[in-house]
MDAnalysis code that builds the backbone (N, CA, C; Angstrom):
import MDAnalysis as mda
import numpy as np

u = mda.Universe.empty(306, n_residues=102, atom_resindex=np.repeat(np.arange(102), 3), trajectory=True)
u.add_TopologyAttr("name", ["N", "CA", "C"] * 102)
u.add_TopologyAttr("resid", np.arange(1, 103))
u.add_TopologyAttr("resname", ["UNK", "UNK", "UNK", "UNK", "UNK", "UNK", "UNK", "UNK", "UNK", "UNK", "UNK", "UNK", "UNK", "UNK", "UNK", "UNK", "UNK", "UNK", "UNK", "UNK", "UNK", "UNK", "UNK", "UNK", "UNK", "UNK", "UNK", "UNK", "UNK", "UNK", "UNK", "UNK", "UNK", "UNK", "UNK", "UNK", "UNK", "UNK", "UNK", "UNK", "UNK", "UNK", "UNK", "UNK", "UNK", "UNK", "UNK", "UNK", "UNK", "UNK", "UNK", "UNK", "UNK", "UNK", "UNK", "UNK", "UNK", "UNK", "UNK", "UNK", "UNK", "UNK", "UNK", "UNK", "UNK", "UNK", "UNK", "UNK", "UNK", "UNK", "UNK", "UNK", "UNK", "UNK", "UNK", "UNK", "UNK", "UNK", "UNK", "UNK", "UNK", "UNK", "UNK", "UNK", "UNK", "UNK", "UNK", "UNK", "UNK", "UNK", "UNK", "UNK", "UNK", "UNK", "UNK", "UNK", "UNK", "UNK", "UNK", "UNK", "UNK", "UNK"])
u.atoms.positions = np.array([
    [88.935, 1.284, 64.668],
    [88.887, 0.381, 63.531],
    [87.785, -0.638, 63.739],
    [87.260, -0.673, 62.757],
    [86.237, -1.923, 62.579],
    [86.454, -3.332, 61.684],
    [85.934, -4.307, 62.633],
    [86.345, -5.696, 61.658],
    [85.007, -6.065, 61.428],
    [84.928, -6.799, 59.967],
    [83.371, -6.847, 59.550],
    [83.403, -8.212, 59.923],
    [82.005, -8.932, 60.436],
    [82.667, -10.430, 60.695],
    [80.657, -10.699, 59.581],
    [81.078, -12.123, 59.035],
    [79.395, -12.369, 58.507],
    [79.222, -13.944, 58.834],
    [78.158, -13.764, 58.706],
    [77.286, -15.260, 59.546],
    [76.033, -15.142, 58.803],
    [75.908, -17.275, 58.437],
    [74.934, -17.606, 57.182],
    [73.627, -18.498, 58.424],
    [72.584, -18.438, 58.490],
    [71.871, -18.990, 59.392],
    [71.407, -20.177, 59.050],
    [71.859, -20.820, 57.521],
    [71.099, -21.689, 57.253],
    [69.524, -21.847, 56.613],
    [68.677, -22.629, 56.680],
    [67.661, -22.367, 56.385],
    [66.306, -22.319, 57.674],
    [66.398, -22.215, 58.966],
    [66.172, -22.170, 59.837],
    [65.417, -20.957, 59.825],
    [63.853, -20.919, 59.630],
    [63.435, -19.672, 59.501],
    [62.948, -19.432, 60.717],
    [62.804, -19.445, 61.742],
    [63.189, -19.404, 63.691],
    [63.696, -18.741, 64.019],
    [65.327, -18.868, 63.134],
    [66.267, -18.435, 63.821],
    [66.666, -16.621, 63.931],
    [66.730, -16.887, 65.311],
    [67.008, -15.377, 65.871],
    [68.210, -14.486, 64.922],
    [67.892, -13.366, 63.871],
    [68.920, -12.629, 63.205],
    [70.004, -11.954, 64.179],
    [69.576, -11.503, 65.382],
    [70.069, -11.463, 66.194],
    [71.027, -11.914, 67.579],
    [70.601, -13.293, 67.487],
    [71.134, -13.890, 68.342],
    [72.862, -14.369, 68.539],
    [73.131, -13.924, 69.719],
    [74.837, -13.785, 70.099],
    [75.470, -14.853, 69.540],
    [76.223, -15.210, 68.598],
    [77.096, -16.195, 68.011],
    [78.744, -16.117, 69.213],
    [78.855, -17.442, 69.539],
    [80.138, -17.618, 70.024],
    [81.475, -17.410, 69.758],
    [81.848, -16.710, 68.998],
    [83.091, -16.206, 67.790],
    [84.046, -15.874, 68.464],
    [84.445, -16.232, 70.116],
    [85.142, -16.245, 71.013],
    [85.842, -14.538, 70.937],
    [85.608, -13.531, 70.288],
    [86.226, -12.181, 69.932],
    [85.430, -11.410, 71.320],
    [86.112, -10.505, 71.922],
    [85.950, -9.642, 73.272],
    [86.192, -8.236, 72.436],
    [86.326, -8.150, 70.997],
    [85.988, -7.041, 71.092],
    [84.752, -6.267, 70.432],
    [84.378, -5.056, 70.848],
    [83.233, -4.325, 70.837],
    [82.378, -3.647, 69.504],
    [83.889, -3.450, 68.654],
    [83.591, -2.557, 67.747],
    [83.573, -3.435, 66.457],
    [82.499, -5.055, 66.525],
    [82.417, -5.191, 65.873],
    [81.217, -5.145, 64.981],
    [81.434, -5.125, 63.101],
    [79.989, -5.095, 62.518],
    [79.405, -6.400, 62.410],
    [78.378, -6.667, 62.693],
    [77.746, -7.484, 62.262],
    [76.593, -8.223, 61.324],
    [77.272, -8.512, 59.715],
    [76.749, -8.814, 58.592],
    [75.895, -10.510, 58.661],
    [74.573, -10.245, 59.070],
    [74.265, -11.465, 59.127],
    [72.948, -11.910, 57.992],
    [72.947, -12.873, 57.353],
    [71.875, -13.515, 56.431],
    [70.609, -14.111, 57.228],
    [69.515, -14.183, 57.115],
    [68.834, -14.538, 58.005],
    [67.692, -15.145, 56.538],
    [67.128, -16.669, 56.824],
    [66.425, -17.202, 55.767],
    [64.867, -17.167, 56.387],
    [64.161, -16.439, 55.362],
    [62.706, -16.316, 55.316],
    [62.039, -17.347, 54.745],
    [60.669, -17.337, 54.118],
    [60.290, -18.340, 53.195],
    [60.536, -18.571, 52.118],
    [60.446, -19.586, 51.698],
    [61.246, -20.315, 50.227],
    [62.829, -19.897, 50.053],
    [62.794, -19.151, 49.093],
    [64.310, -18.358, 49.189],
    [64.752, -17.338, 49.617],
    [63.231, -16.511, 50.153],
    [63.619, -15.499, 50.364],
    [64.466, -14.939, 51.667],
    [65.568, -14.340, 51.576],
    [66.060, -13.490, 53.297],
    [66.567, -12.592, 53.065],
    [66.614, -12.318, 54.040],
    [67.204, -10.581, 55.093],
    [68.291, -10.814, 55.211],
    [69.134, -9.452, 54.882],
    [70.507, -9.949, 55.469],
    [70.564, -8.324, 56.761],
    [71.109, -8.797, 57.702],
    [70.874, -7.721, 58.790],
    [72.331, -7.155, 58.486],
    [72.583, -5.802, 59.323],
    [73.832, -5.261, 59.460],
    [73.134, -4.351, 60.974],
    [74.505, -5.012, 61.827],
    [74.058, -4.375, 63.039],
    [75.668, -4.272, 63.660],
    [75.762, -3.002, 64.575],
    [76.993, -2.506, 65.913],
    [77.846, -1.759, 64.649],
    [77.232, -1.316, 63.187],
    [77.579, 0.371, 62.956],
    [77.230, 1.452, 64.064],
    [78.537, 2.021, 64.062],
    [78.449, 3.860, 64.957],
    [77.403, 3.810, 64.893],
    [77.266, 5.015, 65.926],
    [75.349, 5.202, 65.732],
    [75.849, 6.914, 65.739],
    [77.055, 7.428, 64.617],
    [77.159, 8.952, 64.533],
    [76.934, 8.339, 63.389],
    [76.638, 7.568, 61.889],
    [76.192, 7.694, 60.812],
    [74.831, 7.494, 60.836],
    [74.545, 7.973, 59.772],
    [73.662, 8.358, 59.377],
    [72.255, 6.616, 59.000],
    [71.894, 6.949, 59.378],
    [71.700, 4.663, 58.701],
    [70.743, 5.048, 57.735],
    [69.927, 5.747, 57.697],
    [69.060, 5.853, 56.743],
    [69.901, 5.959, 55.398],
    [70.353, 7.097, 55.307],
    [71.301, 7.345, 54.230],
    [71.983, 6.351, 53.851],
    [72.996, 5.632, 54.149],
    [73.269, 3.951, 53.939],
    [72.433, 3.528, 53.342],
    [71.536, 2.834, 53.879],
    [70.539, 2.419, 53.454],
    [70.014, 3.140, 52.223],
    [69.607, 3.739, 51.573],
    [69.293, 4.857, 50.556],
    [70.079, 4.089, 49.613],
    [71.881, 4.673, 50.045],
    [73.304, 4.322, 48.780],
    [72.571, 2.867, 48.938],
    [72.820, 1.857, 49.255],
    [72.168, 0.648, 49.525],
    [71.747, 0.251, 48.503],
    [70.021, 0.501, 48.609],
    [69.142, 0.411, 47.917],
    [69.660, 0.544, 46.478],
    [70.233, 1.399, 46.410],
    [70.043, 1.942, 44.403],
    [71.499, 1.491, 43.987],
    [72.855, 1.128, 45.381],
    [73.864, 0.248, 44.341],
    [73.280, -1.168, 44.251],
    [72.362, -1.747, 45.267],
    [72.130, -3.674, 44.999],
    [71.061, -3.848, 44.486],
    [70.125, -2.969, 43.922],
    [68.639, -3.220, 43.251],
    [68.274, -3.653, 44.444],
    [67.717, -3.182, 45.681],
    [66.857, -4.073, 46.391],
    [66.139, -2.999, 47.259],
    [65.491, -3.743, 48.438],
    [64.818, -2.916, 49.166],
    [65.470, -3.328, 50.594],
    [64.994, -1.974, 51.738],
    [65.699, -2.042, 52.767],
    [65.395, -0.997, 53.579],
    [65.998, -1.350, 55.013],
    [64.929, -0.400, 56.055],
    [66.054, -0.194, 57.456],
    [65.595, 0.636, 57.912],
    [66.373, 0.727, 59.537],
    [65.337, 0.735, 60.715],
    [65.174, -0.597, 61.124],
    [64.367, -1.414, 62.093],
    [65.121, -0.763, 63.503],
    [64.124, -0.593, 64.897],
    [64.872, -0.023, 65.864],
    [64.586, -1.767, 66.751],
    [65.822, -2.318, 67.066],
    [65.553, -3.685, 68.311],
    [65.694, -3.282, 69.330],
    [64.994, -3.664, 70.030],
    [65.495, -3.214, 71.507],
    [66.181, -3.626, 71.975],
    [66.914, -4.227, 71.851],
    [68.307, -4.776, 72.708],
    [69.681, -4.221, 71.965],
    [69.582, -4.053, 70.373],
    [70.704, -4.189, 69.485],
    [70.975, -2.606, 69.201],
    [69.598, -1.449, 69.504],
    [69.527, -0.137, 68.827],
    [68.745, -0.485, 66.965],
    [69.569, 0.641, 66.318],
    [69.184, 0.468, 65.346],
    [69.745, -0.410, 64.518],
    [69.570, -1.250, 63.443],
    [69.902, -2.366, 62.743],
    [69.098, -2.174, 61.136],
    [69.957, -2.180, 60.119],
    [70.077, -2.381, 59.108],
    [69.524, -3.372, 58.189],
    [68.576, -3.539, 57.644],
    [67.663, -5.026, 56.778],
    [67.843, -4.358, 55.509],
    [68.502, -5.289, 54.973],
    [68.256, -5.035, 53.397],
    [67.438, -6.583, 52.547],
    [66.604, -6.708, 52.037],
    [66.536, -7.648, 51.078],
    [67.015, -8.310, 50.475],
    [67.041, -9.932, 50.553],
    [68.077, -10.732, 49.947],
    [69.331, -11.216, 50.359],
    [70.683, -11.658, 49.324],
    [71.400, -11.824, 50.335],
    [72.565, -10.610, 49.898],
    [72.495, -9.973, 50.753],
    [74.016, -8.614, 50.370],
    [75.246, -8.518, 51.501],
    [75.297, -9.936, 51.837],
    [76.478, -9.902, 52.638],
    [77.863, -9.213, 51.994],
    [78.256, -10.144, 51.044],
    [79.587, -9.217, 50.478],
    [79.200, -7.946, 49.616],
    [77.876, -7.945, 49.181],
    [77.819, -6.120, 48.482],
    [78.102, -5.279, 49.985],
    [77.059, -5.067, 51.176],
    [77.322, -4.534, 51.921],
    [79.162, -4.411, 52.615],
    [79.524, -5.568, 52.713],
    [80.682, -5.666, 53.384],
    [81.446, -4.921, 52.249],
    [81.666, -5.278, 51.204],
    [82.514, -3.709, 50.197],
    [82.376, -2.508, 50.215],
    [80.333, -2.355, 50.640],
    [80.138, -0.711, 50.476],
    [80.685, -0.380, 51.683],
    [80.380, -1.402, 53.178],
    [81.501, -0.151, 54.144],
    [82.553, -0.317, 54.042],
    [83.487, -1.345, 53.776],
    [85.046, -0.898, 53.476],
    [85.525, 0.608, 52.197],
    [84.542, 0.716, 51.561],
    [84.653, 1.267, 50.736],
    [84.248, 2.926, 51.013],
    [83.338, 3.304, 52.329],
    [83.429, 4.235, 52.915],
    [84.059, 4.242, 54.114],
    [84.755, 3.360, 54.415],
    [85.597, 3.545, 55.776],
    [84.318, 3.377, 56.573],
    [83.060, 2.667, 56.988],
    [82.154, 3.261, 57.639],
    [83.270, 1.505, 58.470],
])
C-alpha cells in the first residue's frame, strides 16, 4: 500500500524539489507529490518513490492530456526516475493515482 503525502515549497525558487522533508514517517513506500516554485508563477510539481514496475512515461502521457499541461520523466541521481509535470497538479495527480491504484 501506498500513502500519498504533498508538500508546498513556498516561493523559494532555490529550493531543492527534492530535498528530504522531516515528516517523522519510517516508512518506505512512500509517494512523493511535491510543488516546487519557478519564476513569477510559474512551477513544477514533482512526483517521486512510484514503483519503478510502472510504466512513468505512460503516466505521464494519461497526465498530460487529463490536466492540459506538459510533463516529463527526469532521471536524479539520487531519487531514480521522477515525474515533472507543469504547474501546480498536486491534487489532479494525487486522484489520478488513487484512481489507478498506482
Amino acid at each position: 500500500d501506498y500513502c500519498i503525502m504533498t508538500t508546498n515549497f513556498g516561493i523559494n525558487p532555490q529550493q531543492d524539489a527534492f530535498k528530504e522533508t522531516d515528516d517523522g514517517g519510517g516508512s518506505t513506500n512512500l509517494v512523493h507529490i511535491r510543488i516546487q516554485q519557478r519564476n513569477g508563477r510559474k512551477t513544477l510539481t514533482t512526483v517521486q518513490g512510484l514503483n519503478p514496475i510502472y510504466d512513468f512515461k505512460r503516466i505521464v502521457k494519461v497526465a498530460k492530456k487529463d490536466f492540459n499541461c506538459n510533463g516529463t520523466v527526469i532521471e536524479h541521481p539520487e531519487y531514480g526516475e521522477v515525474i515533472q509535470l507543469q504547474g501546480d497538479q498536486r491534487e489532479s495527480i494525487r486522484k489520478l493515482l488513487v484512481e489507478y491504484r498506482l
